[in-house]
ROMARDREN-704825 format. One record per atom (N, C-alpha, C, CB): residue in three letters; y, z negated, x negated. Coordinates in steps of 0.1 Angstrom, whole numbers, plus 5000, padded with zeros to 4 digits. Glycine has a CB too. Example, Ala and Ser with C-alpha at 12.3 -4.5 7.8 and 13.67 -1.06 7.14 Angstrom:
BEGIN
ALA494349224868
ALA495549224877
ALA496749224868
ALA495549104887
SER497849294872
SER498949294863
SER500049214871
SER499449434859
END
This chain:
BEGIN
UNK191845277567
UNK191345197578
UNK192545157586
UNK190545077573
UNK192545187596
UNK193445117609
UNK193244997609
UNK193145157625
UNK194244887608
UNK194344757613
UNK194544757623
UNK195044677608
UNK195244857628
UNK195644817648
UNK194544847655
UNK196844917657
UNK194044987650
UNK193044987659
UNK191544927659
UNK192845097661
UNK191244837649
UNK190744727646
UNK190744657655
UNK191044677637
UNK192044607657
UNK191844477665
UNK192244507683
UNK193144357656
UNK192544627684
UNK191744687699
UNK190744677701
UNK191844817703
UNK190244747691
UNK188544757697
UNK187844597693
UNK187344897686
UNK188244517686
UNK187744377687
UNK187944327700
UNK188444287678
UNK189444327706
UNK189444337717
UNK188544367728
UNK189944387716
UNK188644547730
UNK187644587740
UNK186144527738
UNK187544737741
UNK185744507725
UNK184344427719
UNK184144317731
UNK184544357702
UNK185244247733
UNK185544117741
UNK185644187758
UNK187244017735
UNK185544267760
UNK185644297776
UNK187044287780
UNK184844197785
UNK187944277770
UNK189444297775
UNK190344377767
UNK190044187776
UNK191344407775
UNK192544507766
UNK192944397757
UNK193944577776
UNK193644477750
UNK194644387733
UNK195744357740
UNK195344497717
UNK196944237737
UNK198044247742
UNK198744277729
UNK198544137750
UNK199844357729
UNK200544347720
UNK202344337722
UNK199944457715
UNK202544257712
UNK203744167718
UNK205044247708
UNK203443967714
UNK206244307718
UNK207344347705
UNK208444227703
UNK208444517710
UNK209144217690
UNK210244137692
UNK210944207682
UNK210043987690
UNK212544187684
UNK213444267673
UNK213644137662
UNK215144337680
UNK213744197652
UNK213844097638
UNK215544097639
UNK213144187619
UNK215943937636
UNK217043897635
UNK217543847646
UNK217643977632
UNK217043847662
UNK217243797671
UNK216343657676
UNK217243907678
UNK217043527679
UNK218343517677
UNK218943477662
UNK218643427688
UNK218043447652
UNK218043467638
UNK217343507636
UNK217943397630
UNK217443527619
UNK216243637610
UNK215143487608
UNK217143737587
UNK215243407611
UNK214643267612
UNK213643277617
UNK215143167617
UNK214343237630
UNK213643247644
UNK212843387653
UNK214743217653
UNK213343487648
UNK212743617648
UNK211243597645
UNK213443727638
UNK211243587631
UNK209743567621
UNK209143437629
UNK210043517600
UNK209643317631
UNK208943187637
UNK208343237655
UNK210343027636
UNK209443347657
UNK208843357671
UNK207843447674
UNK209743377679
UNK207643567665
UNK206443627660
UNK205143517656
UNK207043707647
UNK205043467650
UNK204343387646
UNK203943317652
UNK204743337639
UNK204743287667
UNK204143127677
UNK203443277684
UNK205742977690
UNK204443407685
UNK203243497703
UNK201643497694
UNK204043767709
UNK201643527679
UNK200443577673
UNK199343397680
UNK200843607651
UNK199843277676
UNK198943157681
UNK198943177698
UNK199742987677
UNK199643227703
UNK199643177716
UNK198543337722
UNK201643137723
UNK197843337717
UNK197443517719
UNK197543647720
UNK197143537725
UNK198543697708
UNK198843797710
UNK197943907697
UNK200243777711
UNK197744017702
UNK196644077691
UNK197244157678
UNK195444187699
UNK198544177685
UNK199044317674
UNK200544257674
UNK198744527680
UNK201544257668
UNK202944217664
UNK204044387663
UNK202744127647
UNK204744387674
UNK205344497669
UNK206444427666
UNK205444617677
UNK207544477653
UNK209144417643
UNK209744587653
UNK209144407616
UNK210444507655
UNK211844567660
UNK212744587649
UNK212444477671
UNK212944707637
UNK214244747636
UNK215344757641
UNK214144817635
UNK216544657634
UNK217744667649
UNK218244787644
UNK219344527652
UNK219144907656
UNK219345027654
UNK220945017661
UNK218145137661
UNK221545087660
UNK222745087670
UNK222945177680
UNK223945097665
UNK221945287678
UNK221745347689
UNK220645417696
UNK222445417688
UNK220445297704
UNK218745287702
UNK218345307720
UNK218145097694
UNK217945467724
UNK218245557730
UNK217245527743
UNK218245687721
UNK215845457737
UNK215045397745
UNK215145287749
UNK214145417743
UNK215845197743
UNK215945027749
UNK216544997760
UNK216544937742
UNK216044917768
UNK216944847784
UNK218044777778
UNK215844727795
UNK218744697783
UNK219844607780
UNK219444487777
UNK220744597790
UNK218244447775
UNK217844307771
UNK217244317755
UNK216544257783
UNK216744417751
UNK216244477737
UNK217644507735
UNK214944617736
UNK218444587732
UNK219244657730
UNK220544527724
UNK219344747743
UNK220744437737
UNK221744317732
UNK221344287720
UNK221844197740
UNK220144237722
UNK219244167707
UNK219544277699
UNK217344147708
UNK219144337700
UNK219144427685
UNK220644457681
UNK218144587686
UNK221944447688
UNK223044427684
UNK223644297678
UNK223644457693
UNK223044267687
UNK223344067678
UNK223044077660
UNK221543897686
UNK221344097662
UNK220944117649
UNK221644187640
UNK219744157648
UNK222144317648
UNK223144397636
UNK224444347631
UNK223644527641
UNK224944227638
UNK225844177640
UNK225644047628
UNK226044167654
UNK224744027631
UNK224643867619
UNK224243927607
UNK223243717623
UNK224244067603
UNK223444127594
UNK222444177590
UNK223344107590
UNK221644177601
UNK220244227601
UNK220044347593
UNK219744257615
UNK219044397583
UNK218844507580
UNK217544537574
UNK219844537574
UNK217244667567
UNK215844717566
UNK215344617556
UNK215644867561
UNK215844587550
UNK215344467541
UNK214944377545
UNK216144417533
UNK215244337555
UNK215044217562
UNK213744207571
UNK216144197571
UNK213544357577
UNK212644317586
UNK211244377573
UNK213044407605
UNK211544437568
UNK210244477558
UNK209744297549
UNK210944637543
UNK210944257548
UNK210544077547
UNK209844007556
UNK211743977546
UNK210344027574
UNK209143957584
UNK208144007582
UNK209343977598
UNK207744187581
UNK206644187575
UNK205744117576
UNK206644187567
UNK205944087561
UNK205244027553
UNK204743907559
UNK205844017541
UNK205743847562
UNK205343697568
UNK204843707579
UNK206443597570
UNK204743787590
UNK204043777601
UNK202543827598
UNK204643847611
UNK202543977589
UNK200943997588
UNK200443897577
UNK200644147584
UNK200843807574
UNK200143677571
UNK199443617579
UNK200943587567
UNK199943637589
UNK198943577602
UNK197343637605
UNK199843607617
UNK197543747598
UNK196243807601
UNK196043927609
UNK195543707607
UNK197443887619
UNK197344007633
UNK198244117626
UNK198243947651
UNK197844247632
UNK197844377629
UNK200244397631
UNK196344477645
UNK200544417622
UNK201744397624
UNK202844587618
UNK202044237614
UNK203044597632
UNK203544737630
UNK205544717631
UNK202544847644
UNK205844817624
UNK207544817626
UNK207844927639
UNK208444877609
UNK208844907646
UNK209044957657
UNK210444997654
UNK208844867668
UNK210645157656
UNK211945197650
UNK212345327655
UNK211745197634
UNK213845347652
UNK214245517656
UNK214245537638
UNK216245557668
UNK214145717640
UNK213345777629
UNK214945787618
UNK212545977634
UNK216345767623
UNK217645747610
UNK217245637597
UNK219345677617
UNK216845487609
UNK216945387597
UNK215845487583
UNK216245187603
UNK214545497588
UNK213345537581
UNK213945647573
UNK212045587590
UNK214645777578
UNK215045877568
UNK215945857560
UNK215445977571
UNK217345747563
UNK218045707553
UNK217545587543
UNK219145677560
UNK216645547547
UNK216145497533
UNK215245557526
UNK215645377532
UNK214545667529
UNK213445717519
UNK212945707527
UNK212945667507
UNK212145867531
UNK210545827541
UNK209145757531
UNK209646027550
UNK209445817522
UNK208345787515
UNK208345627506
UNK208145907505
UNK209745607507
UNK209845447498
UNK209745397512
UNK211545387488
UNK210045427522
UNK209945327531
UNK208245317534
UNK210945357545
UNK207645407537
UNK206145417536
UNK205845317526
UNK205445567532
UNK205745317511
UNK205445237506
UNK205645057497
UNK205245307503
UNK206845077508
UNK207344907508
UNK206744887519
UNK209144867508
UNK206344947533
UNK206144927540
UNK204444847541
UNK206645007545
UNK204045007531
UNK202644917525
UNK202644797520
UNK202044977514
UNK202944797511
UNK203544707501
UNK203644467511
UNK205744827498
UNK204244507523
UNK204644407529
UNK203744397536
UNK205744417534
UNK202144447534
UNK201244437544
UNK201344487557
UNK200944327546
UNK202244597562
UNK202544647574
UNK200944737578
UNK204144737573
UNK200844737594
UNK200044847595
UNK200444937599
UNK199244837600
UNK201445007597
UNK202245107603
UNK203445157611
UNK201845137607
UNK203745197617
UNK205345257626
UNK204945307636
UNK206245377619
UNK205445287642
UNK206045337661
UNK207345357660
UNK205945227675
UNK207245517662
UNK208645617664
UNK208745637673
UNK208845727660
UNK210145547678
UNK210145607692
UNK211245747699
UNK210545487701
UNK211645807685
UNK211745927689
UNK211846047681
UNK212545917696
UNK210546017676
UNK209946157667
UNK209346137673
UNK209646207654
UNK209046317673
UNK207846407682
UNK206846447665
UNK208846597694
UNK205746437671
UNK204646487654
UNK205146647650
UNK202246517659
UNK205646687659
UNK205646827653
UNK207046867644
UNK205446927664
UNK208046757644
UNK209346697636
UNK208946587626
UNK210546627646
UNK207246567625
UNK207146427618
UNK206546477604
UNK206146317627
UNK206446587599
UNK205846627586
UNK205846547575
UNK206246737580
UNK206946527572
UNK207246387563
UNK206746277566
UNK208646347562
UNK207146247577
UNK206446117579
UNK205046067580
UNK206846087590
UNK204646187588
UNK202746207586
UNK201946227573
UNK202346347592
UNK203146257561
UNK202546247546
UNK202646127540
UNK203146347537
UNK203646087541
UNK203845947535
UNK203345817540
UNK205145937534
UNK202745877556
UNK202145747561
UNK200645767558
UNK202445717577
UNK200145897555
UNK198645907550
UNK198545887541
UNK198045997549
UNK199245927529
UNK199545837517
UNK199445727515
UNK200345837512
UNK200345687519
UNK200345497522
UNK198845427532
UNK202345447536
UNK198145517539
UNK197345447550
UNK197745327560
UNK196345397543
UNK198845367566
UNK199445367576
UNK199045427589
UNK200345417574
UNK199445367601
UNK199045387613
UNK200645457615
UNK198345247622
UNK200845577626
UNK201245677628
UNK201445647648
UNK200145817621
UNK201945577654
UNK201745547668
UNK203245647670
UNK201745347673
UNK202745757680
UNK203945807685
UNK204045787701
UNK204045937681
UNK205145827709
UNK205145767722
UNK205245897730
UNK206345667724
UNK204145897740
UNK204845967750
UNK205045977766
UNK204546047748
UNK205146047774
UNK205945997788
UNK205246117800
UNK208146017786
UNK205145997814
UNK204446077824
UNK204646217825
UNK204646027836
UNK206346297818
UNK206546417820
UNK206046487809
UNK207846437822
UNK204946437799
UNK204646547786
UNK203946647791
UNK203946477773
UNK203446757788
UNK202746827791
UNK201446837782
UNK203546927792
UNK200446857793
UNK199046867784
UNK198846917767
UNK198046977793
UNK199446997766
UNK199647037751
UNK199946957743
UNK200647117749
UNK201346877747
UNK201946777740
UNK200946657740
UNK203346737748
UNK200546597746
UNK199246497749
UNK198346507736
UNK198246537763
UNK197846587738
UNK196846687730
UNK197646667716
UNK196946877736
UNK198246777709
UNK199246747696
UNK199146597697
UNK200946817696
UNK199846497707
UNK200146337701
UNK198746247695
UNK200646237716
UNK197946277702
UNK196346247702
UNK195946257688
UNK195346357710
UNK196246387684
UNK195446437674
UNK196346357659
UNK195446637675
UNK197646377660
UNK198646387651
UNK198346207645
UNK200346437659
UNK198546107658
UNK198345977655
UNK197345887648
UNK198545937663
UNK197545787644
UNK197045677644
UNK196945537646
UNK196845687640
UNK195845477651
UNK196245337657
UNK196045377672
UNK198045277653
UNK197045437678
UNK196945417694
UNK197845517696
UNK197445267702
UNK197745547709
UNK199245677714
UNK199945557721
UNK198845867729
UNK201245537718
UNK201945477733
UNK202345517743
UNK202845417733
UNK202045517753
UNK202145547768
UNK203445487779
UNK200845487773
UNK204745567775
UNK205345487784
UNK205045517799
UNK206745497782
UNK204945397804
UNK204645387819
UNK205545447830
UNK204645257822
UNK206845467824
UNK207945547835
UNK208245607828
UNK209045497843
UNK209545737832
UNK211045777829
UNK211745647826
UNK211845847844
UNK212445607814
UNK213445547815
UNK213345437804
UNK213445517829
UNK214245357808
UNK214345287790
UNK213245137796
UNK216745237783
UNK213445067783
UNK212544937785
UNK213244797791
UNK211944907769
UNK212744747801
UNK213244617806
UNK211744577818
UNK215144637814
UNK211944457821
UNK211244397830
UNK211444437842
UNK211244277829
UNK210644457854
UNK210144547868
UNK209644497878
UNK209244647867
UNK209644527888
UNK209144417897
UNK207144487897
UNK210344407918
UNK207044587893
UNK206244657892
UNK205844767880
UNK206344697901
UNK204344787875
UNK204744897867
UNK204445027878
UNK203844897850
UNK205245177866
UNK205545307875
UNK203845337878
UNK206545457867
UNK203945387887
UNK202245467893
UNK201945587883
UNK202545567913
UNK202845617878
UNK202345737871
UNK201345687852
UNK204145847868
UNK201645577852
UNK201245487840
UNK199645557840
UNK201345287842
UNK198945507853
UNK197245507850
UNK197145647849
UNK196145427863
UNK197645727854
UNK197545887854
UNK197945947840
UNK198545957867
UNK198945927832
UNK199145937819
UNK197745907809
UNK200445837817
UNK197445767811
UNK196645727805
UNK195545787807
UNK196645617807
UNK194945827818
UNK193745907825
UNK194046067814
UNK193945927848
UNK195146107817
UNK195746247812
UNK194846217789
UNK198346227816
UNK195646147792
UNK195746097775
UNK194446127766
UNK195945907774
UNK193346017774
UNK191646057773
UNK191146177774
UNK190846007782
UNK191846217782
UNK191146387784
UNK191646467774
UNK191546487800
UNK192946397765
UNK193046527753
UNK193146467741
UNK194546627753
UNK191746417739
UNK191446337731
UNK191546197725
UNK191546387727
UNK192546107731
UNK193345967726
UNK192245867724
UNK194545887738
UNK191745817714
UNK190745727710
UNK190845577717
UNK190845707695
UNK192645567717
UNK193145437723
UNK194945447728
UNK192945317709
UNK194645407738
UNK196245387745
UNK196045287751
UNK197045497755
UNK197845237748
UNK198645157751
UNK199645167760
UNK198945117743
UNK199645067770
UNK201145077775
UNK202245007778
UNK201145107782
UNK203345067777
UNK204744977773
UNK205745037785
UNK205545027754
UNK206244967787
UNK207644967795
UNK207644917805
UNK208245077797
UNK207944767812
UNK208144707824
UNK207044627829
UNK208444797832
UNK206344557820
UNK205244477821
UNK205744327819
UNK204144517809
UNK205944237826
UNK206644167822
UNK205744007829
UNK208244207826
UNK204544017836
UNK204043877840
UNK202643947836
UNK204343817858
UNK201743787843
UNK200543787838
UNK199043837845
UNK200643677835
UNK200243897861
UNK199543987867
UNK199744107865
UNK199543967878
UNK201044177860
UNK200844327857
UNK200244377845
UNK201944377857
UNK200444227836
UNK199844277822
UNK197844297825
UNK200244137809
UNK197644187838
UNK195944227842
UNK195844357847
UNK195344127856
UNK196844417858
UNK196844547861
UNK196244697853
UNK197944547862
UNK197844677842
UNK197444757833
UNK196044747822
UNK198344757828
UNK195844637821
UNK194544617811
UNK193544657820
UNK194244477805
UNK193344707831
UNK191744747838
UNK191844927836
UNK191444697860
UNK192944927833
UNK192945107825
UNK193145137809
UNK194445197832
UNK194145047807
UNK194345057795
UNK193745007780
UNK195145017797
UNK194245027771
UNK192844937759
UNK194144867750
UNK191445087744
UNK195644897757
UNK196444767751
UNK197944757760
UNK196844777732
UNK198244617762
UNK199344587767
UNK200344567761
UNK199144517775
UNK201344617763
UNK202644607752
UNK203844557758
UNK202944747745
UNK204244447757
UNK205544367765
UNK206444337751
UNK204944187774
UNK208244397757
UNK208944377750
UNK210144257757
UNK209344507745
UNK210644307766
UNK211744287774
UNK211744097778
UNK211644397788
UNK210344107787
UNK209843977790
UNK210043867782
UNK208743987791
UNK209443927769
UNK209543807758
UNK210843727752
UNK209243867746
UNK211343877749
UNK212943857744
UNK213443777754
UNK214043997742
UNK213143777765
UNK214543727775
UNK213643557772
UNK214843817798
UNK212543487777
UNK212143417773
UNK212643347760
UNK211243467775
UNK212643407744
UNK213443347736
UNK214843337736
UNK213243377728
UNK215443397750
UNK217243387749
UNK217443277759
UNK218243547754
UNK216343187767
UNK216843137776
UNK216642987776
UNK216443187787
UNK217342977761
UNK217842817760
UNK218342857747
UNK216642687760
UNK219542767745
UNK220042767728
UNK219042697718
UNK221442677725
UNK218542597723
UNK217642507715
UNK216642577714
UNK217242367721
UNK216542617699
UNK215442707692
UNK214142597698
UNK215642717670
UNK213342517695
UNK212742507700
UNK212042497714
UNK212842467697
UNK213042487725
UNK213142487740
UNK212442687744
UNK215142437744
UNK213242767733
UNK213042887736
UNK211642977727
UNK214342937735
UNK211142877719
UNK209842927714
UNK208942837722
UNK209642927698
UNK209042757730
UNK208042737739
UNK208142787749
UNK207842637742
UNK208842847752
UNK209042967764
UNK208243067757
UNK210943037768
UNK208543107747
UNK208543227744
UNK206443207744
UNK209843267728
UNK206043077737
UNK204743047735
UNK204243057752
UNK204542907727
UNK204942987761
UNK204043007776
UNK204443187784
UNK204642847789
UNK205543227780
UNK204943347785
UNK203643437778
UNK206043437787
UNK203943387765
UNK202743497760
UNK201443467763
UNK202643507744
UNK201343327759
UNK199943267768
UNK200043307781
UNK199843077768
UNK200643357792
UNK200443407802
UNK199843537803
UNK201343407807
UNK200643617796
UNK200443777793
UNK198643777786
UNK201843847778
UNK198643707782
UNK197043687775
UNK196143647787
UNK196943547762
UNK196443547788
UNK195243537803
UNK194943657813
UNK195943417814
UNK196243717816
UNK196143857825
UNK195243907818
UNK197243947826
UNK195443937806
UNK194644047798
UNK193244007799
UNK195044057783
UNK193243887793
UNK191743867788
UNK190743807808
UNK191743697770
UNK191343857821
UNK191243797831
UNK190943927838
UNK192343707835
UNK191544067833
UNK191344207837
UNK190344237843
UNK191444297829
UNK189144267832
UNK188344317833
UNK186344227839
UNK188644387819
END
């Protein structure tokens, strides 16, 4: 059973898209990481994506990317975030790890599958394996009953769509442009057309990510989409005060924003 896609379609049940909120574990502590996960899940967020910090992390804008150096920097590691885990899908909400495919192969695809189980996770988002490089991973996550979210981009080709559709589970992610993740004064035009594309080759559920960053684009995308996914926004929100508290109430009123859009969409 899909936990993520559970709590989409609870969601759409409700006449609105899911939001789903990323943050990288360890930023700006391994503390405050887990506590700030924890406040987006109260303040309305439906699904939790953990940011693996990576060092070379090929899709992130400069606002994900700092973070997730910081975290490597105070020590962040796979241990750590398979510990938020745990503590965030305590909350109840559907909590997936967000990751490039080295950390996962250098620790064991298959131990990492099942610590991953193990920590109550509902799965992985690879953001750069393709399913047809994912054999391993597609065994050990069916094994484990794991959700399988792979990503792809306005330039895939119908085929590719098709293969992502079939291969996944949970949701396909839909990046909205060319290009890496940060906040936009707009999302790209090609987003609803992907998404439109996506359905036609079978996608049960998509999501979209990259450059969603208020509480009117996240309404935008939710009158096409069946989930909104904001990374950039957030993070910067928890970096814009030292006082841990000052910046999880930021971090609590943008999300409560992003939520209202959503649940205001349709």
């Amino acid at each position: 059973m899909s936990l993520t896609a559970a709590a989409i379609d609870a969601a759409r049940a409700e006449g609105r898209a899911a939001l789903i909120i990323y943050l990288p574990v360890g930023y700006p502590t391994l503390e405050l990481s887990v506590e700030a996960a924890k406040r987006a899940v109260a303040a309305g967020a439906d699904v939790i994506e953990l940011g693996l910090p990576y060092s070379d992390p090929g899709m992130d804008g400069p606002v994900i990317e700092a973070a997730a150096g910081r975290a490597l920097a105070q020590g962040t590691r796979t241990r750590d975030v398979l510990a938020a885990v745990s503590e965030v899908a305590a909350t109840g909400a559907p909590t997936l790890v967000m990751t490039y495919y080295n950390p996962v192969f250098r620790y064991g695809v298959d131990r990492f599958a099942a610590d991953l189980a193990a920590a109550g996770g509902a799965g992985l988002i690879t953001a750069d394996l393709i399913p047809d490089e994912a054999g391993d991973w597609v065994a050990a996550a069916d094994g484990h009953d794991l959700d399988k979210v792979f990503v792809v981009a306005p330039s895939s080709t119908d085929a590719r769509l098709a293969m992502t559709a079939a291969a996944g589970r949970g949701f396909v992610y839909a990046a909205s442009t060319m290009g890496v993740t940060g906040t936009r004064a707009s999302v790209g035009v090609a987003a609803h057309s992907l998404v439109t594309r996506l359905r036609d080759a079978g996608a049960e559920r998509v999501c979209v990510g990259l450059g969603v960053s208020t509480g009117a684009q996240a309404a935008e995308v939710a009158r096409y989409a069946d989930g909104v996914i904001v990374g950039s926004a957030v993070v910067k929100a928890l970096s814009s005060s030292p006082d841990p508290q000052t910046a999880l109430e930021a971090l609590s009123t943008i999300v409560g924003e992003l939520a209202a859009g959503v649940g205001a969409s349709r």
